[in-house]
Wavefront OBJ file of the C-alpha trace (Angstrom):
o trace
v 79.534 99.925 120.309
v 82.552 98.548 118.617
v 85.782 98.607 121.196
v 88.658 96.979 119.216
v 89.475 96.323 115.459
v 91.315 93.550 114.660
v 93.213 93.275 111.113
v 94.562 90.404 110.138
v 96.468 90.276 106.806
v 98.260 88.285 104.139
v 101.937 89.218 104.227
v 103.549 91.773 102.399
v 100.354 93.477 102.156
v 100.861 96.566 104.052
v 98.694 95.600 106.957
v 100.296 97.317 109.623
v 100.572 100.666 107.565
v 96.554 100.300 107.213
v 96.460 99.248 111.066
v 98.490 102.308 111.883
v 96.240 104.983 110.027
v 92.759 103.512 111.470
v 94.338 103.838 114.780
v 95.364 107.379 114.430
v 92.599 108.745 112.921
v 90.462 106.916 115.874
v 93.076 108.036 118.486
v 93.008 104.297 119.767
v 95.972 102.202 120.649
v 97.613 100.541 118.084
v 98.661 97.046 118.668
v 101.164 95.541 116.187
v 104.898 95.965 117.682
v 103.360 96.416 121.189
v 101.960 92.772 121.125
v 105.099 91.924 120.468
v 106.432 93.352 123.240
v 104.083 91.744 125.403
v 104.353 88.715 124.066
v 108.371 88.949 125.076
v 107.670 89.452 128.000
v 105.236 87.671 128.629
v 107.842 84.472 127.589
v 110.676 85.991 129.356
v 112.400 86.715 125.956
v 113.396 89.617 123.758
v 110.859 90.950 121.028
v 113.687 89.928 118.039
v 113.272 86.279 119.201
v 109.723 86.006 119.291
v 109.576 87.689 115.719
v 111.111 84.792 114.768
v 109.288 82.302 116.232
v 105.784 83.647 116.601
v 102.892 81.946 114.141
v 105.932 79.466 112.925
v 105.539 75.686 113.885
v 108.313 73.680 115.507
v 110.620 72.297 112.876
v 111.659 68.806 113.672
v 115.071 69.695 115.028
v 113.911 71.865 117.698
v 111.421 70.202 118.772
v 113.830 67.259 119.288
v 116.306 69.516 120.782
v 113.446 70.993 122.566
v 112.662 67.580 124.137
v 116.440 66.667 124.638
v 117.508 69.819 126.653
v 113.834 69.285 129.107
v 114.513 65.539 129.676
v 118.501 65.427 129.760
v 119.691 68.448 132.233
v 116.953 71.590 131.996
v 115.297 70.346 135.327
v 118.607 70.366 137.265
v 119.318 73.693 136.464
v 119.219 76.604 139.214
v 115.463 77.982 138.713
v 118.037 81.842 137.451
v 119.418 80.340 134.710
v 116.938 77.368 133.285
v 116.594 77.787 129.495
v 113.533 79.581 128.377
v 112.778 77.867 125.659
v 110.732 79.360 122.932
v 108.210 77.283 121.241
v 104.734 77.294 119.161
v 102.953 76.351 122.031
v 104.058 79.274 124.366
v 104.271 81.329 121.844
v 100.074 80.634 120.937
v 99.402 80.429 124.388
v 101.477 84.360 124.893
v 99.681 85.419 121.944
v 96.257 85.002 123.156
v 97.088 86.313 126.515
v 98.680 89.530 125.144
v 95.699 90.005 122.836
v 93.280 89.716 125.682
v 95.440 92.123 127.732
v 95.251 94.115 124.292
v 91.497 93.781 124.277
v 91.219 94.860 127.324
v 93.374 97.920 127.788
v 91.025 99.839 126.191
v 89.788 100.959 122.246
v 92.168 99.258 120.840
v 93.103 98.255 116.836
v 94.556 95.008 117.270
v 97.024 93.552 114.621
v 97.556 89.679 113.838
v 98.790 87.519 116.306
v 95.489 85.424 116.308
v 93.311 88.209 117.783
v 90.424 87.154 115.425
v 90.239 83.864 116.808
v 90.833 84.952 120.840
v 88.432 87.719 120.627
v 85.683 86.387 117.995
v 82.900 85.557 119.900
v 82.917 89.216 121.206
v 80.078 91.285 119.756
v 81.823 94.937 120.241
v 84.669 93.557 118.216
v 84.873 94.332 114.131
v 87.505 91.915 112.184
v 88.822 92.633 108.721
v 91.120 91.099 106.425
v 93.378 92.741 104.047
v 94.674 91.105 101.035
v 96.638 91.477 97.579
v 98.238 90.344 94.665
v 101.137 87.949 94.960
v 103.158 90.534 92.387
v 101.595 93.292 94.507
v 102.943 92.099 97.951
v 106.372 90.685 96.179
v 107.311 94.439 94.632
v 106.324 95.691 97.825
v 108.848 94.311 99.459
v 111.021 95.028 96.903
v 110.481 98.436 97.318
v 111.474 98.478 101.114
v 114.883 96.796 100.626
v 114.370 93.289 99.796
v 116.139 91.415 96.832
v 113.681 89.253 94.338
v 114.867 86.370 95.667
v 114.135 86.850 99.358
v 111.040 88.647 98.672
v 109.484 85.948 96.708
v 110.323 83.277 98.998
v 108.907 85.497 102.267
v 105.728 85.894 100.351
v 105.441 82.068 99.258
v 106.761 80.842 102.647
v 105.288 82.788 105.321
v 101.357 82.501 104.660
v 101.927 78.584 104.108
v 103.635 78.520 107.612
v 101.382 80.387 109.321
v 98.174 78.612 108.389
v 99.898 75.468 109.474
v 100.716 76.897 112.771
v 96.885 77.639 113.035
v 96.089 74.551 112.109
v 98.540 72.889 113.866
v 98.025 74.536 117.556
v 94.758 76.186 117.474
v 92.614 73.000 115.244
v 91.446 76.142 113.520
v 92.295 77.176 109.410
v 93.373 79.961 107.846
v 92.003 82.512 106.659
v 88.453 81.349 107.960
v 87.090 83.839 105.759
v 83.515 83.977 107.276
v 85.326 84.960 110.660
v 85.589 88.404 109.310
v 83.341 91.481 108.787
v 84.924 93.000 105.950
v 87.905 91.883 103.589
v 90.059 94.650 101.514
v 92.437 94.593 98.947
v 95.301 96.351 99.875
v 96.755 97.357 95.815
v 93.745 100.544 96.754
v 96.128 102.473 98.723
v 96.107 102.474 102.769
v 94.262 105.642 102.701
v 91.621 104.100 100.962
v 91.576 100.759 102.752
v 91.992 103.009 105.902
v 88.512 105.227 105.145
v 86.802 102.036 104.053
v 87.057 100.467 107.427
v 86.533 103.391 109.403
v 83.332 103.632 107.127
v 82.033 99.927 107.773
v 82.906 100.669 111.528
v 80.645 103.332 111.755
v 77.854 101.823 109.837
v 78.504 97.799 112.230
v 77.584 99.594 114.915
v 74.505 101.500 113.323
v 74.346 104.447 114.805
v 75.192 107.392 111.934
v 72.973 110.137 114.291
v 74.466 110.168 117.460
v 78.159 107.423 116.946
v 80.266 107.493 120.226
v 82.943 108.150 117.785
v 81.616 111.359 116.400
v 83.666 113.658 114.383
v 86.343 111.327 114.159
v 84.271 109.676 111.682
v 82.692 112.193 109.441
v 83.298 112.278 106.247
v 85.825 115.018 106.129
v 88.155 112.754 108.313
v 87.696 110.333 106.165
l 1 2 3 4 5 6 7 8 9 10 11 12 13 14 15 16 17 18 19 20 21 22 23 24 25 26 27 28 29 30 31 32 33 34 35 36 37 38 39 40 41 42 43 44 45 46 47 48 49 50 51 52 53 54 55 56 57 58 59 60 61 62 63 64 65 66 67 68 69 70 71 72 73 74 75 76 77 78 79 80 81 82 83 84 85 86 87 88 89 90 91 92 93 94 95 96 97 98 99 100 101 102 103 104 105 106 107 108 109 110 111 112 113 114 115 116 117 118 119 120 121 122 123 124 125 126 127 128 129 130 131 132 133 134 135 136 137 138 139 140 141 142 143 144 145 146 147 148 149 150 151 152 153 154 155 156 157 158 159 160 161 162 163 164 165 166 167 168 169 170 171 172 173 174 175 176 177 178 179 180 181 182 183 184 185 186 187 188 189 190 191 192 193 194 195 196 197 198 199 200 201 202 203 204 205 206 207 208 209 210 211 212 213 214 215 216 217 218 219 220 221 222
């Protein structure tokens, strides 16, 4: 019986919307902004500064920084005030630690943040990928309150940086397409998407008669 979703997603694509709408209609916990949150606390820092940081390698500077402030003075500071200091590795090693906690909290849909990789070998786990256009995901953002400019460079930057974190700190790639049970193009609409996954669920775990997740699944709800 599946227990957790996970959806990773190209950005821009409208991931979290989908996210969002399998999780209500399964009344599961969503896990998007709340891994987040763990993963703050979890590093002893506020959510704004790991949305920076997370699934972003080290640029040279702060690494060397990084290095400078641990070797030079960080080690005679009071144990209170020592600088937490907020890099890939923590932040990979957070992440997969806040998606186990996610994982195991309950039926859970489980957004980014690596949770294909941490919780892939798990058999009651479905993983999908959502996807679009590169004009889809740039207008998108558009639409939400970016200008051109900023828009196209988050959607040619951020992809690019986050497979190299993957590669870089888990020896993995990304996307590793065959990871994943089912891949969607966004540009259908999130309802669509939504229903689509909700449909594959129910049909992964092969059990149409008599599904744990009953009515919640028919095909009025979806």
């Amino acid at each position: 019986m599946v227990q957790a979703i996970t959806i990773e997603r190209e950005f821009g694509c409208g991931g979290s919307e989908v996210a969002g709408m399998v999780a209500s209609r399964l009344g599961w916990s969503l896990w998007d902004e709340r891994l987040t949150q763990e993963i703050a606390r979890l590093t002893q820092c506020t959510p704004e500064a790991v949305e920076r940081r997370e699934w972003r390698s080290d640029p040279v500077v702060y690494r060397i920084f990084k290095d400078f402030l641990r070797g030079a003075f960080e080690g005679g500071l009071p144990p209170t005030n020592r600088l937490q200091l907020l890099d890939a590795r923590r932040i990979a090693a957070a992440s997969e630690q806040a998606v186990q906690t996610a994982y195991s909290s309950g039926p859970s849909v489980i957004v980014g943040r690596g949770a294909q990789y941490f919780v892939g070998k798990r058999r009651n786990v479905f993983h999908v990928f959502l996807y679009a256009s590169r004009d889809y995901k740039i207008g998108r953002l558009i639409s939400r309150g970016a200008t051109q400019d900023k828009a196209i460079k988050q959607i040619d930057t951020t992809d690019h940086a986050r497979a190299r974190f993957v590669r870089q700190y888990l020896g993995l790639k990304w996307p590793e397409l065959h990871q994943y049970h089912a891949m969607f193009n966004t540009e259908m609409g999130v309802p669509c998407v939504a229903a689509m996954i909700l449909q594959c669920v129910m049909e992964f775990d092969g059990r149409e008669n008599a599904h744990p997740l009953g009515d919640r699944l028919s095909p009025a709800s979806l």
